[in-house]
N, C-alpha and C positions, 0 to 999 in steps of 0.2 A: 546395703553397701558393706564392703570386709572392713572398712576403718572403721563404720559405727558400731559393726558387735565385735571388733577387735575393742573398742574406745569401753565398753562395759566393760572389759575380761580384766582392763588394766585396771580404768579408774581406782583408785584409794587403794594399791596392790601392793604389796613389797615383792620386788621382783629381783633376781639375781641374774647375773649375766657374766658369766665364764670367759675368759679371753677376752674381757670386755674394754680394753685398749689395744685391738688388733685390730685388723682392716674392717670387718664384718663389724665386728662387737662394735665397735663404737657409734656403726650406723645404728646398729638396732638398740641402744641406749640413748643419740639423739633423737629418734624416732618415738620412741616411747616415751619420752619425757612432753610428747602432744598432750596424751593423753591420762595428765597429773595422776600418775601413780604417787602411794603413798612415799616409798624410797625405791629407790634402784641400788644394789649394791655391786659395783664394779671389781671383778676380783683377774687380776694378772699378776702376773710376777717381775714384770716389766717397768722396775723405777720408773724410769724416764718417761715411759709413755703414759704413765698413770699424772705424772705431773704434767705432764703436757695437756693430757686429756682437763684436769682440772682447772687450768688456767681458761682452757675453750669454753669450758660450763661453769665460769664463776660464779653466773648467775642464778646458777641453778640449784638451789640450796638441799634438794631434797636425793642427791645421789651420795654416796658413803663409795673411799677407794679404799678398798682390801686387797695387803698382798699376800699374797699367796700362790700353792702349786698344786692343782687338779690330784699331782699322785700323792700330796699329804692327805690322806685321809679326813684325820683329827682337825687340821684345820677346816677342809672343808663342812663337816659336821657343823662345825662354830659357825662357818657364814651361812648355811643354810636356816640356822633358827628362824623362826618366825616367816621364812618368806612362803611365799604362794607360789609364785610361778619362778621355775626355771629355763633361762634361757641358754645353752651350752655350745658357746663358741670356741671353748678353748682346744686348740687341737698343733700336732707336730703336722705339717702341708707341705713339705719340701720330698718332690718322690726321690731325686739323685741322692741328696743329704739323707733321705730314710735307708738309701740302700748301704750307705758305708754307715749307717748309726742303729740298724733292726733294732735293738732291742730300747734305745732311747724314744724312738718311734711308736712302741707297744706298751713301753710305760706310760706314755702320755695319752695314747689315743685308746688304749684299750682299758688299762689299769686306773687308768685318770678314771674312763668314762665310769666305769663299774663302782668306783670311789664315790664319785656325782648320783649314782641310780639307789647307793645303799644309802645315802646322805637321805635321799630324798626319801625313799622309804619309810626311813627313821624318822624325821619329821610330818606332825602332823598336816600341819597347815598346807605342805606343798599341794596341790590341786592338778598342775600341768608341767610337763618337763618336755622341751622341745632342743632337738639337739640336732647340731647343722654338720650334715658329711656333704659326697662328692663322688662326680661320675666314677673317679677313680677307686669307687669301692666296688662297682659292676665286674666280674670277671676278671679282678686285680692282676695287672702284673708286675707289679711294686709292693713293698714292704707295707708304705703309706695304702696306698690302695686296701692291702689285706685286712692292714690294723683299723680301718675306718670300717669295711665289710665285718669286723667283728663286734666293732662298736654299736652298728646300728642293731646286729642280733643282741645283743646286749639289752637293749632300750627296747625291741620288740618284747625280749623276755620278760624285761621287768615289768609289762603291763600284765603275763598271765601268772607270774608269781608272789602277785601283792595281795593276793589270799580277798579278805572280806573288803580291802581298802579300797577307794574309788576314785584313785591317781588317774591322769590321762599321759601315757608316755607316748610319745612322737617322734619322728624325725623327715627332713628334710633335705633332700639332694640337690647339691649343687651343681652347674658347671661352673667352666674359668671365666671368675665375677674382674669384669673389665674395670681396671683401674688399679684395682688393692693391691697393697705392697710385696713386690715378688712376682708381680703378673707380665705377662709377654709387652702389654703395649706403653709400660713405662720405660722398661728395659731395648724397645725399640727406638722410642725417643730418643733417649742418653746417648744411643750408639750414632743415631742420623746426626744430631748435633753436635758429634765429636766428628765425623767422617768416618766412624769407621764402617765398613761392609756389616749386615745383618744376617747373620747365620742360621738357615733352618736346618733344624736337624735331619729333613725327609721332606721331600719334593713332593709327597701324598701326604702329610699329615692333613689331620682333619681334627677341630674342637669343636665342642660346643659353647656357646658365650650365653652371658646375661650379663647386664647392669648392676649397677648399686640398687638401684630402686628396684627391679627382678628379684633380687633377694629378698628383698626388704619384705617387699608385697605375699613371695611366696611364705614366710614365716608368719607375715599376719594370717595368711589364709590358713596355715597349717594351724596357728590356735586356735582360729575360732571353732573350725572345721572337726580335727579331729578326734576318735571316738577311742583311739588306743591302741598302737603298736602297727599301725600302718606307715608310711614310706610316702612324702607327699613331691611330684617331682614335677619341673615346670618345665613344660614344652616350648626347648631355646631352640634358637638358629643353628643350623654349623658354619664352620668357617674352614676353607684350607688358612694354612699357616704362611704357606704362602703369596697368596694374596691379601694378608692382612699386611704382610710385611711390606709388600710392593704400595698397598694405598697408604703406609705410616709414611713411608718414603715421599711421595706425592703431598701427603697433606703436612707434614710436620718438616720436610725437611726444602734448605733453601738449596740446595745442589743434590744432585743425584747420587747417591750409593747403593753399591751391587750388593745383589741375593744372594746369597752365596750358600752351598752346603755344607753340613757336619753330618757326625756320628749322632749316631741315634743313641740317646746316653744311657745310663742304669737305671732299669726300672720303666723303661718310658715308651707306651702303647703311641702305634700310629695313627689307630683311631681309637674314638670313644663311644662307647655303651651309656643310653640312660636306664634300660634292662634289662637285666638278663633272660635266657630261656625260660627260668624257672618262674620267673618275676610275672613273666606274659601271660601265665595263667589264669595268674591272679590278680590281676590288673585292671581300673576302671579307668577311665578315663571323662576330664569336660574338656570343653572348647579348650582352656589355655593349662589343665593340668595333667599329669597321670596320676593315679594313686594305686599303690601297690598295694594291696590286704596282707596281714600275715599268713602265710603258709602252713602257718599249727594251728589245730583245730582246738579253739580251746568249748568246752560241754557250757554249754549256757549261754556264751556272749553271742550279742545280739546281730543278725548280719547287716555287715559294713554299707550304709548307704549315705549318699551326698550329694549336697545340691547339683542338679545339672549332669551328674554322673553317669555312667554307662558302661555297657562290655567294652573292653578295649577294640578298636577299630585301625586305629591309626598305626602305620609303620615306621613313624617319624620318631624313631625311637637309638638310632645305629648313624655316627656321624659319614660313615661312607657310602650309604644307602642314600639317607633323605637329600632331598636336594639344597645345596649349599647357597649362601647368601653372593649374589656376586659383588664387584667391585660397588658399583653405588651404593648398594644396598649394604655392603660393609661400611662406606662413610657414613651413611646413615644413622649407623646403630652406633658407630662410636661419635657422633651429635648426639646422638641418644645419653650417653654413656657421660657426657659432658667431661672428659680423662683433662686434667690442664697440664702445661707444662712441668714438670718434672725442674728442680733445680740443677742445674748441671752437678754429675758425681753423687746425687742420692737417691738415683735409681740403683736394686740392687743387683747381681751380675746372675742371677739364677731366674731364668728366663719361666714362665708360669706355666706354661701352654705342656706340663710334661702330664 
């Protein structure tokens, strides 16, 4: 089972977790807190949610909140001592906001990451550094997208430049994780139970979704799993945008409001890639994952194999190709997804699905 040799990897660990009062992070810190690590160090920059966060796990005596900012270098150095395993969720996710802010986009996700990969370098103890991107780094047509495609080359590199060292760097592809702050179907809710119309941007959009738990589970698999600078990515559903909006409308709302169209905003693909051309080469595939190999040949390391794994086979990789979830099978997965009510007014207005 992935939870019993995830459950070794942690026990008695100190473990660091980036962003770790943001929608992701704080699953994968309540989550690992199953499997009594020695500490967990929580590092955002995020007052508020850090205090938040602590009030939730008061009981929980063995997590330490550090604030801090991914592009301080120096401080990152200081929260790295001692730990073992990195977990690296802190990232800028906003594509429209990336497209009027480039370069505040690049300091966080590219400069940040790089800051995190020399941290970890430097430090002896680290062992595993797993860092969480997003379809939108496949063939980016956004700022966000690029800056995350460079991030992940980033963390592929730092596996064949750590010389004699025996680091395991990682990363892991997301799609749109249903529920987290800034995602399409909170942002549906707020508008059904205000009355007002829900605006898709494109009558063909198409996404890919996963769960909280989807994540969750892909990042356990990715530590136990992998071997170094490979790309671990979970084979979700797709969805039109459209018919997500029309079942939110059905399930969430008590009177009907129209679908209505917009502009397709800055930055923002119509459909989504979980590969790109160049990815397909090298790409394995099991029942429920891909894993993408690195593409640089490095003289020595050993070839990439994993449980269950194989030549890639599967097309279900391009959300306008594979075939999409329909209506029930969208209810389903947002049961799945357990999304609750939204307080009215603190869903925020930047709809996720870009």
């Amino acid at each position: 089972m992935i939870n019993d040799a995830f459950g070794e990897f942690i026990k008695n660990k100190n473990i660091l977790v980036t962003g770790g009062t943001g929608s992701i992070g704080r699953i994968i810190v309540k989550n690992l807190l199953k499997y009594q690590p020695r500490v967990i160090r929580v590092l955002s920059r995020d007052t508020t949610k850090q205090i938040a966060l602590q009030e939730e796990l008061s009981d929980s005596t063995n997590v330490r909140y550090l604030l801090g900012d991914i592009r301080d270098a120096d401080r990152i150095l200081m929260a790295c001592e001692d730990i073992d395993i990195i977990f690296h969720a802190a990232a800028f996710k906003y594509v429209p906001q990336g497209e009027y802010n480039p370069f505040e986009t690049v300091q966080t996700n590219v400069i940040g990451t790089q800051n995190l990969i020399t941290a970890a370098l430097k430090t002896p103890s680290v062992s595993r550094f797993i860092m969480i991107s997003t379809d939108k780094a496949v063939q980016p047509s956004s700022t966000m997208g690029a800056s995350k495609l460079l991030a992940e080359r980033l963390v592929c590199a730092a596996q064949y430049v750590q010389g004699s060292k025996s680091k395991v760097f990682t990363t892991v592809r997301f799609g749109n994780v249903l529920g987290t702050a800034g995602s399409v179907v909170p942002f549906f809710i707020k508008r059904i139970r205000q009355g007002d119309p829900l605006v898709v941007t494109h009558p063909d959009m198409t996404r890919f979704f996963m769960t909280v738990s989807d994540a969750v589970q892909l990042v356990f698999a990715a530590t136990v799993h992998a071997q170094g600078g490979e790309i671990f990515v979970l084979k979700m559903p797709a969805v039109s945008i459209k018919d997500l909006a029309e079942v939110c409308v059905e399930r969430y709302g008590e009177k009907p409001v129209p679908v209505t169209y917009g502009a397709v905003r800055a930055g923002e693909k119509i459909t989504e890639e979980l590969l790109n051309p160049a990815e397909v080469l090298n790409a394995l595939e099991t029942d429920t994952h891909f894993i993408i190999a690195p593409s640089v040949n490095v003289p020595g390391f050993p070839a990439y194999k994993y449980p269950g794994a194989g030549p890639l086979q599967s097309q279900a990789y391009h959300s306008d190709t594979v075939r999409r979830l329909n209506k029930e099978e969208i209810a389903a997965l947002l049961n799945r997804a357990e999304i609750p009510f939204p307080p009215v007014g603190t869903a925020r207005v930047s709809a996720g699905y870009s």
